[in-house]
C-alpha positions as CSV (number, residue, x, y, z in Angstrom):
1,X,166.1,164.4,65.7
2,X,165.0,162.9,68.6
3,X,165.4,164.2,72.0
4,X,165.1,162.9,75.7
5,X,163.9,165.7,78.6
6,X,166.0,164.5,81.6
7,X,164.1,166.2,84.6
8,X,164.5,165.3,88.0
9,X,162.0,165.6,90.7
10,X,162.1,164.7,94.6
11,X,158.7,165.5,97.0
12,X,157.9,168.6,94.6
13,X,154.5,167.0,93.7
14,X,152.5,170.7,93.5
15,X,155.9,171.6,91.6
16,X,156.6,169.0,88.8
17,X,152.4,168.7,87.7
18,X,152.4,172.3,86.0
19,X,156.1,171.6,85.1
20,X,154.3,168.4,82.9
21,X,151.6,170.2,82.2
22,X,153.5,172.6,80.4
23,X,154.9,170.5,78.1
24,X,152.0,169.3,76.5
25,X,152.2,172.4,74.1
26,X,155.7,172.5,72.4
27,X,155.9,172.5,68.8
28,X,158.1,170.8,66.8
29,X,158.8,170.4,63.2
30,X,157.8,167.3,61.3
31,X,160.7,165.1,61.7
32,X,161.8,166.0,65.2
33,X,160.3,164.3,68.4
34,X,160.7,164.4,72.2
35,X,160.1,162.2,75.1
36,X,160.5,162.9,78.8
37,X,162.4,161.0,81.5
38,X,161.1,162.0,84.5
39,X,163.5,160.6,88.0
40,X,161.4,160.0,90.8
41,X,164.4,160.4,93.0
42,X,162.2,158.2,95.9
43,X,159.2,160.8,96.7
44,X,156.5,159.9,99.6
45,X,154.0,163.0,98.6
46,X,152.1,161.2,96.3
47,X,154.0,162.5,93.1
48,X,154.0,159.3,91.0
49,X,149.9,159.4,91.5
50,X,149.7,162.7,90.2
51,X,151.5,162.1,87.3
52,X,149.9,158.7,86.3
53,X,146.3,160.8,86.7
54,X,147.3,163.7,84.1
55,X,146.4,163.4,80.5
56,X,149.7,164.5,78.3
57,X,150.4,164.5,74.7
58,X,153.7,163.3,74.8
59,X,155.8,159.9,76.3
60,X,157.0,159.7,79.5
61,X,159.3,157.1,81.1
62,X,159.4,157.4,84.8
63,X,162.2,155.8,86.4
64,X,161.7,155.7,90.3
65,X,164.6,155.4,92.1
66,X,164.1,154.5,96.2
67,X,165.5,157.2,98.7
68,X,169.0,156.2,100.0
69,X,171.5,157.8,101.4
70,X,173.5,158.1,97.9
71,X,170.3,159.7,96.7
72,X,171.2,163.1,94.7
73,X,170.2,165.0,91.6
74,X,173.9,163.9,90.1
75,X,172.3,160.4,90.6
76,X,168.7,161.2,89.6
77,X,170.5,163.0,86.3
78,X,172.6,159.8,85.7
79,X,169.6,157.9,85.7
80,X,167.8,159.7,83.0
81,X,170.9,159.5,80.9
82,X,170.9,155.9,81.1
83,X,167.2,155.9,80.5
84,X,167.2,158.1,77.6
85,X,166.6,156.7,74.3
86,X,167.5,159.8,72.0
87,X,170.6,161.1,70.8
88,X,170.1,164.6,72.2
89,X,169.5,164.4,75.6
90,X,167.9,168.3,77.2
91,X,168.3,168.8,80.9
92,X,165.3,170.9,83.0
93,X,164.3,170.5,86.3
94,X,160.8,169.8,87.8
95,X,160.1,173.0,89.4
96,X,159.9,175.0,86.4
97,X,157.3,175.9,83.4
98,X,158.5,175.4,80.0
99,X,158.4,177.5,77.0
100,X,156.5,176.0,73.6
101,X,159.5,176.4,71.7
102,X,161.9,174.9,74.3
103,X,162.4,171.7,72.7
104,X,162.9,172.5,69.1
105,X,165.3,175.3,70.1
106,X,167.7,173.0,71.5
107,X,167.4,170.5,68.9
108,X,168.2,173.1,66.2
109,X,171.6,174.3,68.1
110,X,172.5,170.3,67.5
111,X,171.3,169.6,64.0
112,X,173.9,171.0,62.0
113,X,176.6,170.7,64.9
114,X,177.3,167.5,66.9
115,X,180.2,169.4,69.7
116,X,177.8,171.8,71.2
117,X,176.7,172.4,74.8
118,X,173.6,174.4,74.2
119,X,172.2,176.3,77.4
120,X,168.9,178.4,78.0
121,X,168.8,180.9,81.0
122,X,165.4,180.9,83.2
123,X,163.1,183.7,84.5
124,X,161.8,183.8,87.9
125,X,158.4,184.0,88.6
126,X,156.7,185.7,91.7
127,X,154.8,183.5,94.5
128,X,151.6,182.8,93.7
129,X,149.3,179.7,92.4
130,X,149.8,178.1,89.2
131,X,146.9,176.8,87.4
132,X,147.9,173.4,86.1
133,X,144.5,172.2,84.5
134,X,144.4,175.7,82.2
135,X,147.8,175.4,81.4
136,X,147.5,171.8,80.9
137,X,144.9,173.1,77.9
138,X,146.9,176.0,76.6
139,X,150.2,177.5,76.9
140,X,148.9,181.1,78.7
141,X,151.0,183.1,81.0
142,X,147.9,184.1,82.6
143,X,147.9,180.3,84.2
144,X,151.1,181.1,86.4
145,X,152.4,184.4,88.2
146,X,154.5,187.5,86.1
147,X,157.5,187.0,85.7
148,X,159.8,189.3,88.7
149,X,163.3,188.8,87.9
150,X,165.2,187.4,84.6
151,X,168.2,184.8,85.0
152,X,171.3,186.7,86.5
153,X,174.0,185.3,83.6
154,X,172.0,187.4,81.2
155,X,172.8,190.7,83.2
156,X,176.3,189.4,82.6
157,X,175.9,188.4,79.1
158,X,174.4,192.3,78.5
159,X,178.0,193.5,79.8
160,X,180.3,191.1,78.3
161,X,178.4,190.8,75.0
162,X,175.6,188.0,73.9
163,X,178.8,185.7,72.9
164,X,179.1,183.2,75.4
165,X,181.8,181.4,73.8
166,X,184.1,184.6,73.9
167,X,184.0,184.3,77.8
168,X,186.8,183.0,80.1
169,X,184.8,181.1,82.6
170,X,182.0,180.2,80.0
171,X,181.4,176.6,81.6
172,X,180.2,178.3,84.9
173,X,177.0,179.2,82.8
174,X,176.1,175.3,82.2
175,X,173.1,174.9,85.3
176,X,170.9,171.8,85.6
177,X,168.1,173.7,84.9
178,X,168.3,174.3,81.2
179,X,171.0,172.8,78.9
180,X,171.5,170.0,76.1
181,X,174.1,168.0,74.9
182,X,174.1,165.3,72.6
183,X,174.2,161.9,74.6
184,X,177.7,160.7,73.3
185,X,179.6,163.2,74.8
186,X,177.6,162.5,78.6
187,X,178.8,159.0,78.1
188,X,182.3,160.3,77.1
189,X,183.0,162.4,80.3
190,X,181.1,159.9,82.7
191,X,178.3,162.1,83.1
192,X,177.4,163.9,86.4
193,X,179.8,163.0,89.2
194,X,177.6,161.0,92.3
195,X,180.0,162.5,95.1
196,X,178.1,166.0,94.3
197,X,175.4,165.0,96.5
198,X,174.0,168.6,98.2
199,X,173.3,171.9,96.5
200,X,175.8,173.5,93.5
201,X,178.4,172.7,91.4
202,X,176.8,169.1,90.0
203,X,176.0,170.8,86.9
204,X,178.9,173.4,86.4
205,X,181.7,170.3,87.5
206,X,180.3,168.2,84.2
207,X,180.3,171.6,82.2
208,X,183.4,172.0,82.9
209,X,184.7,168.7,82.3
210,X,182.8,168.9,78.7
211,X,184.5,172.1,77.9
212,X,187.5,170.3,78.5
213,X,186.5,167.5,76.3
214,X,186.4,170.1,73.6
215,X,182.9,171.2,72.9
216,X,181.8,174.7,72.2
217,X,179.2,176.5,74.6
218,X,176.7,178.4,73.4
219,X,173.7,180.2,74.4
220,X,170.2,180.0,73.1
221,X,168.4,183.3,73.8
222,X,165.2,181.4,72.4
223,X,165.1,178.2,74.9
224,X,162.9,179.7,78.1
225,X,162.0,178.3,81.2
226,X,160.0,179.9,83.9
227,X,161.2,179.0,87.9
228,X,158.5,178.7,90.1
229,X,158.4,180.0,92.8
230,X,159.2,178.2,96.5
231,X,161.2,178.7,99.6
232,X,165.0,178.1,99.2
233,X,167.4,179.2,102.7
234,X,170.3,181.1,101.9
235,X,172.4,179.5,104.8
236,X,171.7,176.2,103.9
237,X,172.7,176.4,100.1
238,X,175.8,178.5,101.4
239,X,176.8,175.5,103.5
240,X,176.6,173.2,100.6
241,X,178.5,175.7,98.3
242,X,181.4,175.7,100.4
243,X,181.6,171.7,100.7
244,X,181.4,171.0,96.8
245,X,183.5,174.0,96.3
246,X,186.1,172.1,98.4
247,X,185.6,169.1,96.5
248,X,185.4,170.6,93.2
249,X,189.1,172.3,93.8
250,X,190.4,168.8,95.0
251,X,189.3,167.0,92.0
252,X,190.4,170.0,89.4
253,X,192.9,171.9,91.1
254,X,193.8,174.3,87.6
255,X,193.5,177.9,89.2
256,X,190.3,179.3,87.0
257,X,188.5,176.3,88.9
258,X,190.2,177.3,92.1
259,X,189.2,180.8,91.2
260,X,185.3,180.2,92.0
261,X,186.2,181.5,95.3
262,X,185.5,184.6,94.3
263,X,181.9,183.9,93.7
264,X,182.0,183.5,97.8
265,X,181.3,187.2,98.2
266,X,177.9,186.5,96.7
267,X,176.6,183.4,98.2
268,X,177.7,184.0,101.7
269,X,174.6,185.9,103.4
270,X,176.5,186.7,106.7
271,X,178.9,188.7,104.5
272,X,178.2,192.7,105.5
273,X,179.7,193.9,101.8
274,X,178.0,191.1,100.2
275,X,178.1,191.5,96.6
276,X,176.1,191.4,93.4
277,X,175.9,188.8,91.6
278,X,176.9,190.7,88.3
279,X,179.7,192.1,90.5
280,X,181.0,188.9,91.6
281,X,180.8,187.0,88.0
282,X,182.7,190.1,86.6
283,X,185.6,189.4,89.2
284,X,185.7,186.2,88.9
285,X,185.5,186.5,84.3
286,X,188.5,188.9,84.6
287,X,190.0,187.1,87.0
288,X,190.3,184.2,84.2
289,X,190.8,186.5,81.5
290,X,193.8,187.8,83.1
291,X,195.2,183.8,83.7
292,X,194.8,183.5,80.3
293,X,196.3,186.4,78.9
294,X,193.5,187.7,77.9
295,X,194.0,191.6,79.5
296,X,194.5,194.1,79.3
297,X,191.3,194.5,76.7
298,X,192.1,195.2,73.2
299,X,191.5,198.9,72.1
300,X,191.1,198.0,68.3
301,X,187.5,196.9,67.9
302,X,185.9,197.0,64.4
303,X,182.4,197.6,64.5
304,X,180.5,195.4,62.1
305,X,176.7,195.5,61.5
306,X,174.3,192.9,60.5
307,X,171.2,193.9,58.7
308,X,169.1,192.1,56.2
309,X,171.4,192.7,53.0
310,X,173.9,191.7,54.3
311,X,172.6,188.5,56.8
312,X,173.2,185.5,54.4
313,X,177.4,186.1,54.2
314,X,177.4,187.3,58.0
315,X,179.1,184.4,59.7
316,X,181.9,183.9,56.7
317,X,182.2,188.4,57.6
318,X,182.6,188.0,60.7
319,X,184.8,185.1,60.8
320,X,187.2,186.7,58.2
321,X,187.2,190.2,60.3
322,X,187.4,188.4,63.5
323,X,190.2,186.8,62.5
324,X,192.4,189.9,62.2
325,X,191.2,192.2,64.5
326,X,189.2,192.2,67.7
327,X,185.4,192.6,66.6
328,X,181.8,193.9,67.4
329,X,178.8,192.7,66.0
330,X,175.5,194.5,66.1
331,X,173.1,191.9,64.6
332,X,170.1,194.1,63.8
333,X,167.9,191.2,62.2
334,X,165.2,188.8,63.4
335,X,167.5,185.9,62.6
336,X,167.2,183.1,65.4
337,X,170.2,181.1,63.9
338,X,172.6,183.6,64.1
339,X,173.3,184.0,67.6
340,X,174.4,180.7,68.1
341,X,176.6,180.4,64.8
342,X,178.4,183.3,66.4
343,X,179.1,182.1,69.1
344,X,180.4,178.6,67.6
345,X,183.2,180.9,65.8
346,X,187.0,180.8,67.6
347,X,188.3,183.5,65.6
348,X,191.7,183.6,68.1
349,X,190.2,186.9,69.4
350,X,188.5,189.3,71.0
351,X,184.7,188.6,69.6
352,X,181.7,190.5,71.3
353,X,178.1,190.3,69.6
354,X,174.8,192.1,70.5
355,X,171.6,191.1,69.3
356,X,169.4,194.1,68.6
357,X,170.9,196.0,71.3
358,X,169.4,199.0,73.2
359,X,171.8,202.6,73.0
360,X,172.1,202.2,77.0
361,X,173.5,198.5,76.6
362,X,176.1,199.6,73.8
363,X,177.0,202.5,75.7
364,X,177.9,200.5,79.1
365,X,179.7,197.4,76.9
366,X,181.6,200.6,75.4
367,X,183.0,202.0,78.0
368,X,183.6,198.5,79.1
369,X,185.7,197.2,76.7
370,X,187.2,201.0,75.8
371,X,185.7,200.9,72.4
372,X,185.3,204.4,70.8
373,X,183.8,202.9,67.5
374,X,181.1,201.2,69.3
375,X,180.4,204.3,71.8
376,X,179.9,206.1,68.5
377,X,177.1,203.6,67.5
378,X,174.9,204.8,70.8
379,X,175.5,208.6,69.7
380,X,174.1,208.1,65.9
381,X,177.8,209.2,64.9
């Protein structure tokens, strides 16, 4: 399978190099192939110069699109689409460092399943230089700074289980930053809507339109980027929430769209009880559950446990339990398919999975969900 890297870059010259640089190392298995589209979204700092000078290992088609005032990363995005020339097309942004295995994880979420949105969460690193000639020769983390912070939605994901297609407001997840979808589907939906021109929402609006189209969102634990580090204003991206929040209501008004507002009590900085973000996202993920008809919880959960006798009829188990009964899943393999062929399951109810779980993460998603079975698990009972 072939796959096209949409990423988007504006003025970030010191940014997007290591960002390139990075890529020189994924692997792939024989068969599978990737080129990048990199959007020039009409920089003055010298960034098409830097990238003509490095030496890559892979193709790049750079499309350079002169600053206007219609200029945005919906745009810039649109562009890459229409640029691409494989059928999957993987979405990352320039200010980031990407994993080896980045590529070929998001090509294997689409090879056996054509109606996925596949998306990877990111980890923050701390300020600090990067150095983009060593890491242009070998994928080392001791080229960039440590890691400080991991992406919020997996604090989220560790409360409401590792199944992202068993949340309400699932489509939220889908950011700019990391996520694939085969190119059809873009095409389908009209691809990323131009009158999202400042900060937020571009990428969630087209996941939620291609949630409604029908395809299943999952999440690949094993498709890692690394944010680097620069200086972002709080106001300023607050300001832009609020406009494409407005815009985003008028153009979907169905209330778990309108219910975003809730996320308000995070990004608003002047706020004096400003909240979490894992608070917020929990308000807002029951607030759909319960517009769905999806609470009160069920108190029923079967426990079932994946090991390595029983790995190779899993998904056909769990599909035939989940079916009847609201389910757990404690996968306790090294498997790197099964996450997301659990999470491509509709089983019609409750379904939460845990990948190798710690006792303190089962013990807080029991009392969560009200779950004796599974609260027994962290006890050895």
């Amino acid at each position: 399978m072939k796959a096209s890297l949409v990423i988007p870059t504006y003025n970030s010259r010191d940014l997007v190099v290591p960002c390139l640089q990075s890529l020189n190392h994924q692997r792939l298995q024989e068969g599978d192939e990737f080129e990048v589209v990199l959007v020039d979204d009409g920089s003055a700092d010298g960034t098409g110069e830097a990238v003509d000078a490095l030496t890559l290992t892979y193709p790049v088609r750079r499309v350079y699109l002169p600053r206007t005032e219609e200029s945005c990363r919906s745009a810039a995005r649109n562009a890459g689409i229409r640029t691409a020339q494989g059928d999957l097309v993987v979405f990352a942004d320039g200010d980031q460092i990407i994993d080896p295995l980045f590529v070929q994880e998001h090509i294997d979420c689409h090879r056996a399943r054509p109606d996925l949105v596949a998306i990877g969460f990111r980890d923050y690193l701390a300020p600090g230089p990067v150095d983009a000639s060593r890491l242009g020769d070998a994928f080392t983390q001791d080229a960039f700074p440590p890691v400080t912070a991991m992406d919020e939605r997996a604090e989220v994901m560790e409360v409401l289980s590792h199944n992202l297609g068993n949340l309400a407001a699932g489509w939220h997840f889908v950011y700019g930053c990391n996520f694939s979808v085969r190119r059809e589907h873009l095409l389908a939906v009209g691809g990323f809507d131009e009158h999202i021109k400042r900060w937020s929402f571009e990428d969630v609006e087209l996941g939620y339109r291609l949630h409604r189209h029908g395809l299943t969102l999952v999440h690949n634990p094993y498709a890692r980027v690394y944010h680097q580090d620069h200086a972002e204003s709080d106001k300023e991206r607050y300001e832009d929430w609020l406009e494409n929040f407005a815009y985003f209501t008028a153009k979907h008004p169905e209330l778990e769209v309108r219910l975003q507002w809730v996320l308000d009590s995070y990004f608003d900085p002047a706020r004096e009880d400003r909240s979490s973000w894992l608070d917020a996202y929990l308000r807002f993920e029951f607030a759909c559950r319960a517009a769905a008809g999806r609470l009160p919880l069920g108190r029923s959960y079967e426990v079932l446990v994946v090991d390595e006798d029983n790995l190779h009829e899993a998904v056909e188990a769990i599909g035939s339990a989940g079916a009847t009964t609201d389910l757990v899943v404690l996968d306790t393999t090294d498997d790197r398919a099964l996450p997301v062929a659990v999470q491509s399951l509709r089983t019609g109810r409750e379904l939460l999975y845990y990948k190798n779980p710690d006792p303190h993460v089962l013990e807080r998603a029991a009392k969560s969900f009200g779950c004796p079975a599974l609260l027994d698990r962290t006890t050895g009972a």
